[in-house]
Structures are given as C-alpha cells and as structure tokens.
N, C-alpha and C positions, 0 to 999 in steps of 0.2 A: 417539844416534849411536855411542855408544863401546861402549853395551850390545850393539848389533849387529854392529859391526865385532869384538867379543870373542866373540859368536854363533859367526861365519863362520868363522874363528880355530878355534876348536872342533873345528869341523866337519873341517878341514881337519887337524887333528891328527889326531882320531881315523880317517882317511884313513890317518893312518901314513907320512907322509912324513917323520919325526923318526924319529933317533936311539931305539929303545923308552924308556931308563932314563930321557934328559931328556925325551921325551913324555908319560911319566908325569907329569913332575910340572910341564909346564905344562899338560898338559890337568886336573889338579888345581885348579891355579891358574884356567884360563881358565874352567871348566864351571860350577866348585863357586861363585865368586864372581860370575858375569856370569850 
C-alpha cells in the first residue's frame, strides 16, 4: 500500500507540479527507493 501510494507520488512529481530544485530530490527520494 505504501509502495503504491509512493508509486503515484512519483508520478505526480515527475508532472512537475514542485518547485524543480525540491523535485529533484524528492522524486530522488520517492522513485529511487519505492
């Protein structure tokens, strides 16, 4: 459940509705570990 809710998370980063510089590094966070 947590794996896909960090999925989704992802996805929606990489959308680009963040800040670029803190996008980075939660899509870092979110992609590279989930």
């Amino acid at each position: 459940m947590l794996k896909e809710r960090s999925r989704s998370t992802c996805k929606i980063l990489k959308n680009g509705q963040y800040n670029p510089t803190r996008r980075i590094l939660i899509i870092l966070f979110y992609c590279d570990f989930f």
